[in-house]
N, C-alpha and C positions, 0 to 999 in steps of 0.2 A: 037833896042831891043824889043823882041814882050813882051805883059802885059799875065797875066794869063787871061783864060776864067772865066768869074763873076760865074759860075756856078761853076768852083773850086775852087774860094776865099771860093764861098759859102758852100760848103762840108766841106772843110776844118776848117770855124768857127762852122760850128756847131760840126764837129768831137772832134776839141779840146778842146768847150765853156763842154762837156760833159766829156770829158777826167778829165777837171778838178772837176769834180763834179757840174757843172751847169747843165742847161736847156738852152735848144735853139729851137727855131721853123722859121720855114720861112713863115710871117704874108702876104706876095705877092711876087710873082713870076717874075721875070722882065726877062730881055732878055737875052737868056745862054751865048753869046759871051763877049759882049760889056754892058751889062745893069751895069750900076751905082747901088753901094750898100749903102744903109741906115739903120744905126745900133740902133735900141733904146737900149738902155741899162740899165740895171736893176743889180747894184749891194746887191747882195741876197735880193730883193723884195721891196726894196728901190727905185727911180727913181732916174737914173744918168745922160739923157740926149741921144741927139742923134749923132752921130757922121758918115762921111763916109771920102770918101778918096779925098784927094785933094792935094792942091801945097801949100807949102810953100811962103815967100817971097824971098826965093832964088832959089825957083824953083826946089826945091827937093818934091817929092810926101811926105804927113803928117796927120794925121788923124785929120781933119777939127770937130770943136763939131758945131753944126748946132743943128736947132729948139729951143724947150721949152727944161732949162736946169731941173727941175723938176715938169714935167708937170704929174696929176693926168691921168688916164686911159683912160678919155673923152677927153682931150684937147692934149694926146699923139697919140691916133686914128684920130682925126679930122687934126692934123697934117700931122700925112704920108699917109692920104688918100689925100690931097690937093696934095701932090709933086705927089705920085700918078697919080693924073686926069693932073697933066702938063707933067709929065715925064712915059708913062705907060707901058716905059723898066725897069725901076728902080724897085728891089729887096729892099723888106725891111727885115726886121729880126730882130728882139728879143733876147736878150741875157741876162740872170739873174744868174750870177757868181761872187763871191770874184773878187776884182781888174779888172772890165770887159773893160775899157781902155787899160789897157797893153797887154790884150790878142788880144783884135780886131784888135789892132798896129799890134801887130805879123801876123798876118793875111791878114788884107785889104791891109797894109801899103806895106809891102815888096812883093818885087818880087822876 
């Protein structure tokens, strides 16, 4: 089964992260096919943490929460600019919306 292209996971979150009355912006750019997404998340201007897409322990795809779980604005940049400089396919992205876990789910998670 082929994966979506990261660059239409990524349309997609910011279509809907906006549908629902948020904001979204894409903070770096990664690779259109295959680049790994990195979600900071910002429920309505609050810090929720960072999350992207990964496996389970059964092996089913899940949205993995990764990095600082409430990390202020300096220590959330200094963050995904590190994964960044190791990984410099990887998309990151910004999302500041009500409940922005369930919606990223809907997004990153499924195929």
């Amino acid at each position: 089964m082929s994966r979506l292209a990261a660059h239409v996971r990524v349309s997609a979150l910011l279509r809907r992260t906006h549908d629902a009355g948020g904001s979204a912006m894409v903070l770096a750019k990664g690779e259109a096919m295959g680049g790994a997404i990195l979600v900071q998340m910002l429920d309505r201007g609050t810090p929720a943490g960072f999350c992207e897409r990964g496996y389970g322990p059964d092996g089913v795809p899940a949205l993995i929460m990764a990095g600082p779980a409430d990390a202020d604005s300096q220590t959330a940049g200094e963050y995904w600019q590190r994964r960044r400089r190791n990984d410099p396919d990887l998309w990151v992205i910004e999302v500041d919306v009500a409940a922005p876990q369930r919606l990223v789910a809907e997004i990153i998670v499924n195929d």
